[in-house]
C-alpha positions in Angstrom: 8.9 29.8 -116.8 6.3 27.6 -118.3 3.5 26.4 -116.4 3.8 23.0 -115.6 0.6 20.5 -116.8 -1.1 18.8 -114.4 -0.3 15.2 -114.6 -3.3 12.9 -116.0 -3.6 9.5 -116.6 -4.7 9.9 -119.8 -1.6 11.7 -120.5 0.5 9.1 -118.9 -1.2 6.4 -121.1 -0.9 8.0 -124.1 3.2 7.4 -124.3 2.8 3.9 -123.4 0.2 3.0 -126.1 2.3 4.7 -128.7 4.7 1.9 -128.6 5.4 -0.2 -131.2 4.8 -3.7 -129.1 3.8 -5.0 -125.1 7.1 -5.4 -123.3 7.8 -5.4 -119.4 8.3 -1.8 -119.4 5.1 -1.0 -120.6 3.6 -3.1 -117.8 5.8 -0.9 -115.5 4.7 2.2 -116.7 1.3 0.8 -116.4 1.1 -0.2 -112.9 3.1 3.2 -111.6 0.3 5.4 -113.6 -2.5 3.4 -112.0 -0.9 3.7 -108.6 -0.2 7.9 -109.8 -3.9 8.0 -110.5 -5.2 7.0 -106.7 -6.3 3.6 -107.4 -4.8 2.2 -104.5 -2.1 -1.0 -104.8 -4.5 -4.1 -104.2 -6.9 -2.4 -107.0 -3.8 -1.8 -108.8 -2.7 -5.3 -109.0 -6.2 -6.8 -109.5 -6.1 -4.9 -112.6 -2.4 -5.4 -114.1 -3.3 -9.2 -113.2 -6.5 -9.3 -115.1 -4.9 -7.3 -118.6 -2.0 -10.2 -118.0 -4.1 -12.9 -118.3 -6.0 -11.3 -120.8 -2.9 -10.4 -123.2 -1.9 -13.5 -122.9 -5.4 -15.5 -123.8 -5.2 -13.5 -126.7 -1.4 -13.6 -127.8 -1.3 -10.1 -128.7 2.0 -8.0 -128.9 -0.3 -4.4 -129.8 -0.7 -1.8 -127.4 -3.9 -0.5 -128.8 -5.5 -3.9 -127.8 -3.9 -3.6 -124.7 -5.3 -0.1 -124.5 -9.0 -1.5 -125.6 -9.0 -4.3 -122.6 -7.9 -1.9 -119.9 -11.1 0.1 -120.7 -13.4 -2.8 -121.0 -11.4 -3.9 -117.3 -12.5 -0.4 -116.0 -15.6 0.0 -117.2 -16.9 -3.7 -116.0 -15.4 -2.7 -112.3 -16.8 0.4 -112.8 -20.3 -0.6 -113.7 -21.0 -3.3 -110.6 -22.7 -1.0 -108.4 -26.1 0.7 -110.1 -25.1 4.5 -110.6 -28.6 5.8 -111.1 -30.3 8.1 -109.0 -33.4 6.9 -107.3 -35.7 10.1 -107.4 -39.2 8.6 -108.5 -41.3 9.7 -105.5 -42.8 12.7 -104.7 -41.7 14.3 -103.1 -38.4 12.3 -103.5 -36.5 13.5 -100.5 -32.2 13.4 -100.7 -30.2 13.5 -97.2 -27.4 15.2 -97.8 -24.3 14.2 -95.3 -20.6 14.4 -94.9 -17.9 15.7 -92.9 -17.8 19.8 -92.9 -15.3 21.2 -95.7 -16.0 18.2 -98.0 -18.0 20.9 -100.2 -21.7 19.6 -99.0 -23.0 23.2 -99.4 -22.3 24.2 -102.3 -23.2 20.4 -103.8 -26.3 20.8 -102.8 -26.8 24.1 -104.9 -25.3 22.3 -108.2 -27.4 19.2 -107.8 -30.1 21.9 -107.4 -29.1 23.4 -110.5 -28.6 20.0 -112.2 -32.1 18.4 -110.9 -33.5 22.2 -112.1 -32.0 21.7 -115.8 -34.3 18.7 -116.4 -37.1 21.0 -115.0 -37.5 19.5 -111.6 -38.8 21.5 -108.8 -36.7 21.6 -106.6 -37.1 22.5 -102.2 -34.3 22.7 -99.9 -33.9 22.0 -96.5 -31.4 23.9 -94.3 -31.1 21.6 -91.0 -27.8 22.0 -90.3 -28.9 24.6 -87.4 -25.1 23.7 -85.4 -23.6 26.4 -87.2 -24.6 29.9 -87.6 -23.0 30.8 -90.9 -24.2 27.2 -92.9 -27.7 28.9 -93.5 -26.6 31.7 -95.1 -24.3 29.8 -97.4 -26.7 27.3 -98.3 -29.5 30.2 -99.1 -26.4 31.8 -101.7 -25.9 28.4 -103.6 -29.7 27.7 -103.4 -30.8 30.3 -104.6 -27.9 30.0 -107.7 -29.3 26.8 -108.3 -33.2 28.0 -109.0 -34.2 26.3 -106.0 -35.9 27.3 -103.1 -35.1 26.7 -99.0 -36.4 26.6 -95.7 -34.7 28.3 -93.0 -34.5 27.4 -89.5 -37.2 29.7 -88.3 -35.2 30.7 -85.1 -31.6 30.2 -84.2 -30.7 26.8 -83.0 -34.1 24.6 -83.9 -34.1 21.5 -84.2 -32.4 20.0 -87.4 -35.2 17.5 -87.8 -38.0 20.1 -86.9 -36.5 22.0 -90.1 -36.7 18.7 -92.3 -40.1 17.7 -91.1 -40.9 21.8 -92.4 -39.3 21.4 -95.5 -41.0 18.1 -96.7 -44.4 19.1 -95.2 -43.9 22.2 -97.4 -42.7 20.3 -100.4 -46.1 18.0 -100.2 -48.3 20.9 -99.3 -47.4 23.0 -102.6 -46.2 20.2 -104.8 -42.4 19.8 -105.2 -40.3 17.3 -107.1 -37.4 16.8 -105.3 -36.4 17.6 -101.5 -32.6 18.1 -100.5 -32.2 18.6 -96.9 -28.7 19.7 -96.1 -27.4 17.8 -92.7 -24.9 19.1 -90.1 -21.1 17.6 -91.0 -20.0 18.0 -87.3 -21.4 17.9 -83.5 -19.8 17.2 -80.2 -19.6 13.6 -80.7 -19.7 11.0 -83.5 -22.3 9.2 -81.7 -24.2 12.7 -81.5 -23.6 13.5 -84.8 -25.3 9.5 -86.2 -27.8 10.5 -83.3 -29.3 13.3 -85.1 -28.9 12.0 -88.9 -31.1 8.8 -86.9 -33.9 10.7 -85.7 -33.9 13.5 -89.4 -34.8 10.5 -91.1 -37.0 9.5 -88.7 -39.4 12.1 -89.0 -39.2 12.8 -92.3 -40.1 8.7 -92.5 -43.5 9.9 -90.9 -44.3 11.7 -94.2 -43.0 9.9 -96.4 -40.3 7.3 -97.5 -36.1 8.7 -98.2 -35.5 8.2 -101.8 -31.6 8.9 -101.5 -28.9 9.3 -98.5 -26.0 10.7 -100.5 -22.7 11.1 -98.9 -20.0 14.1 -99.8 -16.8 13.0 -100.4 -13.8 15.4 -101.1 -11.7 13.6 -104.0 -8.7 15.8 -103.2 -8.0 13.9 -99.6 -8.1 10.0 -101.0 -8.1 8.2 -98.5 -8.1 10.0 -95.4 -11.1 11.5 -96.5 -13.0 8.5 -96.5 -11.8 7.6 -93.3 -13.3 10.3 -92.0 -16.4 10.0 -93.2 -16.8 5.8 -92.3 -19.3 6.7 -89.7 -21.6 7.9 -92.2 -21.2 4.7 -94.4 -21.8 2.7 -91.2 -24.4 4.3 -89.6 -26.1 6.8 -91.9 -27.6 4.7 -94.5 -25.8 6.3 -97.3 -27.2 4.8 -100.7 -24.5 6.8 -103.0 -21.4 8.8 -102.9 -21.6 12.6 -104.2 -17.2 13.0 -105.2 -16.4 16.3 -105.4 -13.3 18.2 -106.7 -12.4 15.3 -108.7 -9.6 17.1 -111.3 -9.8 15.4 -113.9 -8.2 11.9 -114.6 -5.1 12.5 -112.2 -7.9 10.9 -109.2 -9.4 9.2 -111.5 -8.7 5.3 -109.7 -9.9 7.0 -106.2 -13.6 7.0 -107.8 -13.4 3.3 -108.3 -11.7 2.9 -104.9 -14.2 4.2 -103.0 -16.6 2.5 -104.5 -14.9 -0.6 -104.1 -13.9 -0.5 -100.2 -17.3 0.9 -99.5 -20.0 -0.8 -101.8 -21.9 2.2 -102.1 -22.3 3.5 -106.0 -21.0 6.7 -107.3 -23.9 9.0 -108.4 -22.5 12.3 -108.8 -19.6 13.8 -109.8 -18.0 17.0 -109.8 -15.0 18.3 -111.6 -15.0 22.1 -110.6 -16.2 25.4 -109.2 -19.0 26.1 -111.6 -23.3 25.9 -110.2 -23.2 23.7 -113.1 -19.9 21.5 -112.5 -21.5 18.5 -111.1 -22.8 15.6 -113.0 -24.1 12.0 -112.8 -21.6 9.5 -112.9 -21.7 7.3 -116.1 -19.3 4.3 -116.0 -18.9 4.3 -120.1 -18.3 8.0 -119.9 -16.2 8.7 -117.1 -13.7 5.5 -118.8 -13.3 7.2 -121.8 -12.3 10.7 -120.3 -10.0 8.4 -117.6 -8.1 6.3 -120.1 -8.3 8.8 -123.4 
């Protein structure tokens, strides 16, 4: 039997715009791909209102312009929040946090391997010191990303004893960039904020926190930010790390999130690979969603 393709929206688009002219089933076929591609229904209908009004204001029957103003529509959305990284101090030190099987570990290898490709140095912290196996599999993907990392130095230290290490290290023998894994699970929510508090309050004693990113698993929409809405509340997350993010069939969950949170994208990544994670660029990421 054949193998089935994965549905995209790209895909789904690409019937639609072949048309000859706009009529009311392209509009339907429009508004179910959006809603197929995870961007939610009041996202959804923002958007279908907008390329209405639009269609209309310029009395055009073509579905290549329609095609055209659903980009521009995307990308604008898209493009509100500022997507850059803010890594200018040195050391810049990164919190990474999320919920535990989100993919936080092996993120924090790629972004080492990303950061290392523009020849950043790079130092990683391993406080998540609740459980036993995370320092092992964060020493795997470190050292896959050319980085280096700072173990706990005996079993069950303190996760911000660790960070305070790892960026006394980073300042004593002059690295770039600092990412100090965080744990994903404790006892208690309030435990779990309790402990993220006082990591970046001792790190604040050496120096500032350039970036709180937050792991996101694309694959569980929204439950999986659900889950992790203590961290937005309480963490001080200053961008959204999505991973597992296959291609354009999740495509309108990026710009969800983004929306119901008001915290930027920054990273993305699309699959297994050390060097499968990327920063998020609105212009880009529109062209690969919509084809």
């Amino acid at each position: 039997m054949a193998e089935r393709t994965p549905w995209s929206l790209s895909g789904a688009l690409r019937g639609m715009f072949a048309k000859k002219t706009i009529d009311e089933e392209t509009w339907d076929d429009l508004e179910a791909a959006l809603i197929m591609a995870d961007f939610g229904p009041d996202i959804t209908d923002e958007i279908m209102d907008d390329l209405r009004d639009n269609v209309e204001r310029h009395r055009t029957t073509d579905p290549a312009d329609l095609k055209r103003m659903l980009r521009e529509t995307l990308e604008e959305r898209f493009s509100r929040l500022n997507s850059t990284l803010t890594l200018s101090n040195r050391p810049a030190v990164v919190l990474v946090v999320g919920v535990n099987g989100v993919g936080k570990t092996t993120t924090i290898g790629k972004f080492a391997k990303f950061l290392r490709n523009f020849d950043r140095s790079v130092l990683v912290g391993a406080a998540d010191t609740f459980r036993a196996a995370a320092v092992e599999q964060l020493a795997t993907w470190t050292e896959r990303g050319g980085a280096q990392i700072v173990r706990p130095q005996h079993e069950g230290q303190d996760p911000a004893s660790v960070a305070y290490q790892t960026v006394e290290k980073a300042q004593r023998e002059g690295y770039e960039i600092v990412l100090i894994d965080t744990a994903g699970r404790l006892q208690t929510k309030a435990g779990l904020m309790d402990e993220l508090s006082k990591i970046r309050r001792v790190v604040e004693k050496l120096t500032p926190i350039a970036e709180v990113l937050l792991v996101l698993d694309a694959t569980t929409g929204q439950n999986g930010l659900a889950q992790a809405q203590a961290f937005v509340q309480h963490a001080g997350v200053t961008g959204l790390v999505l991973t597992k993010l296959d291609g354009s069939a999740r495509g309108g969950f990026v710009l969800a999130v983004q929306e119901q949170t008001g915290i930027p994208i920054k990273l993305i990544g699309q699959g297994e690979g050390i060097r499968d994670l990327t920063g998020f660029t609105p212009h880009v990421f529109v062209q690969n969603l919509v084809g």
